[in-house]
C-alpha positions as CSV (number, residue, x, y, z in Angstrom):
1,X,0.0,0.0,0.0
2,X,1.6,3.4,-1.0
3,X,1.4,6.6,1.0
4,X,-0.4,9.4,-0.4
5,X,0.7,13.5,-0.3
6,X,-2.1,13.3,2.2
7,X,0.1,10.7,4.7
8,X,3.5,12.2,3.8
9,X,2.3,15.8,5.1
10,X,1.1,14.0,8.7
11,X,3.7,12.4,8.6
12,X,6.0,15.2,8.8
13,X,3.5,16.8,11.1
14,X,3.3,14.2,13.5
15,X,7.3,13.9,13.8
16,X,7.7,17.5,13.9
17,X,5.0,18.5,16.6
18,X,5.8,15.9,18.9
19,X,9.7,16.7,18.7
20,X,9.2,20.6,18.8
21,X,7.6,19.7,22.2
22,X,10.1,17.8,23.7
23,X,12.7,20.2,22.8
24,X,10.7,23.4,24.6
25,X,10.2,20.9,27.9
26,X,13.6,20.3,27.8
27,X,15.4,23.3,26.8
28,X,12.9,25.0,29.5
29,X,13.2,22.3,31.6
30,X,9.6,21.7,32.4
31,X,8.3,18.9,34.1
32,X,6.4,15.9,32.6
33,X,8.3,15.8,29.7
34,X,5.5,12.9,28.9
35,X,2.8,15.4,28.1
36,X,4.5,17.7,25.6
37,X,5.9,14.7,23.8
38,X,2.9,12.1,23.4
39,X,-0.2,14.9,23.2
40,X,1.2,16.2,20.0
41,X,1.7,12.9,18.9
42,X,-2.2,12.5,20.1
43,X,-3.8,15.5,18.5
44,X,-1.5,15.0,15.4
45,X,-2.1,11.0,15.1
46,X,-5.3,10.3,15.7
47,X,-7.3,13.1,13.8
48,X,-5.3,14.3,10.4
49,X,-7.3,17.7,10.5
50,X,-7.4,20.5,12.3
51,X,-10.8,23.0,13.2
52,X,-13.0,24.5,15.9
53,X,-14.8,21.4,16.7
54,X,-11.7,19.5,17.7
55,X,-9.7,22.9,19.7
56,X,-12.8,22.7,21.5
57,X,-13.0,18.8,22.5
58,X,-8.9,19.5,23.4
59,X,-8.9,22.3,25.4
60,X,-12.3,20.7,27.1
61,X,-10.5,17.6,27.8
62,X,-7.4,19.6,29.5
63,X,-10.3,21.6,31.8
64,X,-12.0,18.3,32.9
65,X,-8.8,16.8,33.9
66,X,-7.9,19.5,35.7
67,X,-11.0,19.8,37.5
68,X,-11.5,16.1,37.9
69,X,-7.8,15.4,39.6
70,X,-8.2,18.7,41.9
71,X,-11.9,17.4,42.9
72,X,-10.6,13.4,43.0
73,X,-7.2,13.6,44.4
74,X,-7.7,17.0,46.6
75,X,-10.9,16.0,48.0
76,X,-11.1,12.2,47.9
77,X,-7.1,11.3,48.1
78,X,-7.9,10.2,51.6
79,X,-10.7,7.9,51.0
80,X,-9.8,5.5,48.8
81,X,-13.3,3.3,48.1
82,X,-14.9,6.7,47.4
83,X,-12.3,7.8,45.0
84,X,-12.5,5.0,43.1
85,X,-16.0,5.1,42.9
86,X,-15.8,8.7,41.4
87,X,-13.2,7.8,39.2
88,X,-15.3,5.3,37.8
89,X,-18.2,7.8,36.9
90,X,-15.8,9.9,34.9
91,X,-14.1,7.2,33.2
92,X,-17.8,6.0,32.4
93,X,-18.4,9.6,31.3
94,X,-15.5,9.3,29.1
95,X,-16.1,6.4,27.5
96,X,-19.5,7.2,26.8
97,X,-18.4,10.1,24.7
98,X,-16.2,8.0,22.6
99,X,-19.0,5.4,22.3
100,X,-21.2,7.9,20.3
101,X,-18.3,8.8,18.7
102,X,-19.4,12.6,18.2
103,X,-16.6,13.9,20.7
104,X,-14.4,10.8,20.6
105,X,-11.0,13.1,20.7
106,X,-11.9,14.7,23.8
107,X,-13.1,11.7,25.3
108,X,-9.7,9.6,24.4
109,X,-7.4,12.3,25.2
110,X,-9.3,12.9,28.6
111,X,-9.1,9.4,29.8
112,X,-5.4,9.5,29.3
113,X,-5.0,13.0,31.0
114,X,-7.2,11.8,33.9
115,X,-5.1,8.0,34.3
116,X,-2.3,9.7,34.1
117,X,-2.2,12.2,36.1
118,X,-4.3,10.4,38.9
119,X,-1.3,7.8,39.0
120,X,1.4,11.3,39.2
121,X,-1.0,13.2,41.7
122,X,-0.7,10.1,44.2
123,X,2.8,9.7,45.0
124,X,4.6,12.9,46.9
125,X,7.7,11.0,45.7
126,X,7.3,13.0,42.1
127,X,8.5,15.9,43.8
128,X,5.4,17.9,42.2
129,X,2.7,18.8,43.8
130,X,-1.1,19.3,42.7
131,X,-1.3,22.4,41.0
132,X,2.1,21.8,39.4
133,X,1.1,18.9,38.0
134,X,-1.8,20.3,36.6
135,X,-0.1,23.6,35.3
136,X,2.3,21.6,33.5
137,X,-0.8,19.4,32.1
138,X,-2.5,22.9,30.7
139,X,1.1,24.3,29.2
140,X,1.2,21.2,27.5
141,X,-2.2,21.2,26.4
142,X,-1.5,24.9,25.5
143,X,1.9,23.7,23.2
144,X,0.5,21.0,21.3
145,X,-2.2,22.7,20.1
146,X,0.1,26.3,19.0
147,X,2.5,23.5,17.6
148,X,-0.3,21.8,16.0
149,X,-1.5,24.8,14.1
150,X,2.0,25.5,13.2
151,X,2.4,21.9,11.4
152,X,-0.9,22.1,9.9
153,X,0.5,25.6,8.4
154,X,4.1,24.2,7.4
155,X,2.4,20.8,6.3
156,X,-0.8,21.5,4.4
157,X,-2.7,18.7,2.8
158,X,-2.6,18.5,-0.8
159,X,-6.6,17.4,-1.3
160,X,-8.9,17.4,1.0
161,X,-9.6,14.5,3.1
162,X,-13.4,12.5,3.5
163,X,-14.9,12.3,6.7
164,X,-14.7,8.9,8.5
165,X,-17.5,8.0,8.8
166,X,-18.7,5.4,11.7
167,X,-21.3,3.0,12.6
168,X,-24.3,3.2,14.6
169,X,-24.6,1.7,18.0
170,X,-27.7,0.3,19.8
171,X,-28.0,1.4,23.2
172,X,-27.4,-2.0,24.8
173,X,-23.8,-1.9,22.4
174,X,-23.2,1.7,24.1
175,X,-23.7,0.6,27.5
176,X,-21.6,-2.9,26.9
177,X,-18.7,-0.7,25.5
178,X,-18.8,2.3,28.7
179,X,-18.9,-0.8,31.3
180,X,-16.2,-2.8,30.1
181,X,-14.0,0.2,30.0
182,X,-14.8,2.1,33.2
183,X,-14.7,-0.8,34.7
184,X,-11.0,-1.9,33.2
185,X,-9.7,1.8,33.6
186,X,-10.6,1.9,37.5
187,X,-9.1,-1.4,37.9
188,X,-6.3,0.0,36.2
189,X,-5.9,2.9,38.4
190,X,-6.8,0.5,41.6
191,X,-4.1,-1.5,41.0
192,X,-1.5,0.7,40.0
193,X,-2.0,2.3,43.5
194,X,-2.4,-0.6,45.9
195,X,1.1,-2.4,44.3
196,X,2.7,1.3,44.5
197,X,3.8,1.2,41.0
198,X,5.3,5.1,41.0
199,X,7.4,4.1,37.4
200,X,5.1,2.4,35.9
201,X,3.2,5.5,34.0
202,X,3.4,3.9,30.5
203,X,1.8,0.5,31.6
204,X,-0.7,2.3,33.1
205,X,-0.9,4.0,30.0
206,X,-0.8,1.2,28.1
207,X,-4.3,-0.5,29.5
208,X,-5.6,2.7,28.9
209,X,-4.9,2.7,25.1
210,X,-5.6,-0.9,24.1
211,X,-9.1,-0.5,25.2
212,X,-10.0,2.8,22.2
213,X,-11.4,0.1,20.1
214,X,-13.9,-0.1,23.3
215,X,-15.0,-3.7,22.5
216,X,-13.2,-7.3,23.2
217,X,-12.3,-8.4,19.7
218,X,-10.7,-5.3,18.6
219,X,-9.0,-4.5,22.1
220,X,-7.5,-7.9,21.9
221,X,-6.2,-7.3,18.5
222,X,-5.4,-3.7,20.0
223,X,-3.3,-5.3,22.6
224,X,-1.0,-7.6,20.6
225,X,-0.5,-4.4,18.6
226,X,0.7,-2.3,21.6
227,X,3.2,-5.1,22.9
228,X,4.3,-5.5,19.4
229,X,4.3,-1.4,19.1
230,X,6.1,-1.4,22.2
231,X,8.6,-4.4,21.5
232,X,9.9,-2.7,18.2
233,X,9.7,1.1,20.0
234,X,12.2,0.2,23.1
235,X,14.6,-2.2,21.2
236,X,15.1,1.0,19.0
237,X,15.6,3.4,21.9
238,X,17.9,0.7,23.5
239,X,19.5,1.6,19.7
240,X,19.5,4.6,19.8
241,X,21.3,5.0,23.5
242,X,23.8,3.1,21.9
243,X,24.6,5.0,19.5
244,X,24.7,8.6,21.0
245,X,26.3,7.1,24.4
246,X,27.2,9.6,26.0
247,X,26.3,12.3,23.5
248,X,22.4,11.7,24.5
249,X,23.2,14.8,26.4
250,X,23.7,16.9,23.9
251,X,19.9,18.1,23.0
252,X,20.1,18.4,19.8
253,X,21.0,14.6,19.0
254,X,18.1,13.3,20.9
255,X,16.1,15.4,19.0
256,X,17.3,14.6,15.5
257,X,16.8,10.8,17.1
258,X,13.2,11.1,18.0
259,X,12.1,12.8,15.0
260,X,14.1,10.3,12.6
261,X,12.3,7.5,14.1
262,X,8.6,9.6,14.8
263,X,9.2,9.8,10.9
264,X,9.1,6.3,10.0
265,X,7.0,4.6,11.9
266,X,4.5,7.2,11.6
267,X,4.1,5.6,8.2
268,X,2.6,2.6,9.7
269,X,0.3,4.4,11.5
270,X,-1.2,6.4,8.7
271,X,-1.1,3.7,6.4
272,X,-3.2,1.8,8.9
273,X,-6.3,4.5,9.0
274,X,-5.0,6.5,11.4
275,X,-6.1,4.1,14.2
276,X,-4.0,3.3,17.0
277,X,-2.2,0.1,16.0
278,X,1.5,-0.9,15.8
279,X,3.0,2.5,14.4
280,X,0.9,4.3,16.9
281,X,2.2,2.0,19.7
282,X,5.5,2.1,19.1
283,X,5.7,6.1,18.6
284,X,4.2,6.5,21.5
285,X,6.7,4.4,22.9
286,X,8.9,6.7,21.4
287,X,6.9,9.6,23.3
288,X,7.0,8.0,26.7
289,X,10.6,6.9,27.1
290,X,12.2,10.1,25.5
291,X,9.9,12.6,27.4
292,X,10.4,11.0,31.0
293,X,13.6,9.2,31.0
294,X,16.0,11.2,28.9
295,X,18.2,14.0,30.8
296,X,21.3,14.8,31.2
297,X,23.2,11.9,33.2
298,X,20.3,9.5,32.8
299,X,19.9,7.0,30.0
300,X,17.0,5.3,28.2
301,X,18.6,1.4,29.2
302,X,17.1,0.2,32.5
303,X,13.7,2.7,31.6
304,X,13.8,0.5,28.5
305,X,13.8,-2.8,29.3
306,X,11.6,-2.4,32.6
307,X,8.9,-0.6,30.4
308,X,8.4,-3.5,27.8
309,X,8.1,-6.1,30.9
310,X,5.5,-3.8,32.9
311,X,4.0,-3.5,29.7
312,X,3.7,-6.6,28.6
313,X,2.5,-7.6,32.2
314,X,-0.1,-4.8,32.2
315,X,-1.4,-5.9,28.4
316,X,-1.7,-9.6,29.3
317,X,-3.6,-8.9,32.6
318,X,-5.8,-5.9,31.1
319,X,-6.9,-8.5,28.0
320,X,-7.6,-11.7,30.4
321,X,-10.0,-8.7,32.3
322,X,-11.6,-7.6,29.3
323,X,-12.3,-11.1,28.0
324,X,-13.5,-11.7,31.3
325,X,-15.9,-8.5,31.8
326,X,-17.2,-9.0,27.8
327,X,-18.8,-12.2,28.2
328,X,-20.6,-11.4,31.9
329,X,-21.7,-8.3,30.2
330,X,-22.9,-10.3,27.4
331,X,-24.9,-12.5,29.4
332,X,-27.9,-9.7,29.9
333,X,-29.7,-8.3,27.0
334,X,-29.4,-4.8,28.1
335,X,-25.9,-5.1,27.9
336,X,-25.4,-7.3,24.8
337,X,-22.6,-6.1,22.4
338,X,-23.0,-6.1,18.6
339,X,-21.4,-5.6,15.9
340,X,-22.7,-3.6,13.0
341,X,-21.0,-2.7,9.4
């Protein structure tokens, strides 16, 4: 399958955005490096356009995680039973939203926001506090989406694109889909806190992504993608330490690293439709272990090697869950998943 002037351009934008926001968080030295890398790669990757409709659903998302992590985490860090209760009413909220599919973007990029920053806001150990946290969470918003008009202006599409267009959902499909992935993200964030997994931000992240499909058979297929995404993504930092050695802290190699390799595996993810699949997985992997373990005197080795193993851990346990929580769910007719074309 050949790319298109269409898939070059995001191409070029996805690769440029995300590595014009690592190099402001770390030529500022801003913390969360995470966010400024991976939402451009977001906002960039998973819609090819930008407009009013989908500023709107980004800076919304940024607001409600905001609010949601002050109210959650500020109010409620106490009580955990109650927390986790709330935070599955928002992460049923969420996934409602990108059931219907009207305000998918905000919906995905707020259950990402919200699971990761719930896992940050916990621990005292991050050395941020609250409204750091979520200050750095709003510059970043704030970046990605000046850099993304930037792109879009440097990188123009050639034709125009068509709309996607997607397929209706009963309401008994709808509720299967916001179920199964409330339920999975709270057990996500449960566990993460109860086993005191402070480094483990990308497999937390990582059962958050694999279930966007929002239904068993493609979240399982989503889930071998991610491992395989995340697989091919940290054997080529583990390359790419190797080569720069000790020159990783010299920005401006890391840079030219991350936006080589953004570049050519973004293929594979607009060649796929723009869904998140194995290029998506492993840029993100990109995203994750360049924006939070790269600095000066720190290298991407160890952060490598344990992020593929919590990874794959994370993957294997989410799936067994979701396979699980799909066929209880399908049991009751008010909850019945199907499939329509």
């Amino acid at each position: 399958m050949s790319l298109t002037a269409n898939d070059i351009r995001q191409m070029l934008r996805i690769a440029t955005g995300a590595t014009l926001g690592f190099s402001l968080s770390k030529l500022f030295n801003w913390p969360n490096g995470i966010f400024f890398t991976v939402y451009p790669m977001l906002l960039l990757g998973l819609v090819p356009i930008i407009n009013a409709h989908i500023v709107r659903q980004f800076i919304a998302s940024a607001l409600f995680c905001g609010f949601a992590v002050l109210v959650l985490q500020g109010l409620f860090g106490f009580h955990p039973i109650l927390m986790s209760i709330l935070a599955f009413a928002m992460f049923a909220l969420l996934f409602y939203q990108m059931s219907r599919g009207a305000h998918f973007l905000f919906g995905a990029m707020s259950v990402v926001g919200l699971s990761i920053q719930l896992h940050f806001a916990s621990y005292s150990a991050t050395g941020l506090g609250l409204y750091p946290l979520i200050f750095s969470n709003f510059l970043a918003v704030t970046v990605s989406l000046v850099s993304a008009y930037i792109m879009h202006w440097l990188f123009p599409d050639v034709s125009a694109r068509t709309p996607i267009s997607r397929a209706a959902k009963d309401a008994a499909s709808v509720r299967h889909e916001v179920l199964l992935c409330a339920t999975l993200a709270t057990l996500s964030f449960m566990v993460f806190q109860i086993l005191d997994l402070q480094d483990s931000v990308s497999a937390q992240a990582a059962s958050i992504l694999i279930l966007f499909p929002l239904c068993w058979k493609a979240a399982s297929m989503a889930g071998w993608q991610r491992a395989i995404g995340t697989l091919i993504g940290c054997n080529l930092a583990l390359a790419a330490q190797l080569l720069l050695f000790t020159y990783s802290q010299i920005l401006v190699f890391p840079i030219l690293v991350l936006w080589i390799l953004t570049f050519v595996f973004s293929r594979y993810h607009v060649l796929g439709g723009g869904m998140p699949g194995v290029g998506f997985g492993v840029i993100t992997t990109f995203g994750i272990l360049f924006g939070q373990s790269l600095a000066p005197n720190q290298d991407l080795v160890y952060s490598a090697l344990y992020r593929f193993s919590s990874v794959c851990v994370a993957i294997t346990a989410s799936l067994c869950l979701v396979y699980v929580i799909h066929h209880i769910l399908n049991r009751f007719a008010a909850t019945r998943h199907h499939t329509f074309t």
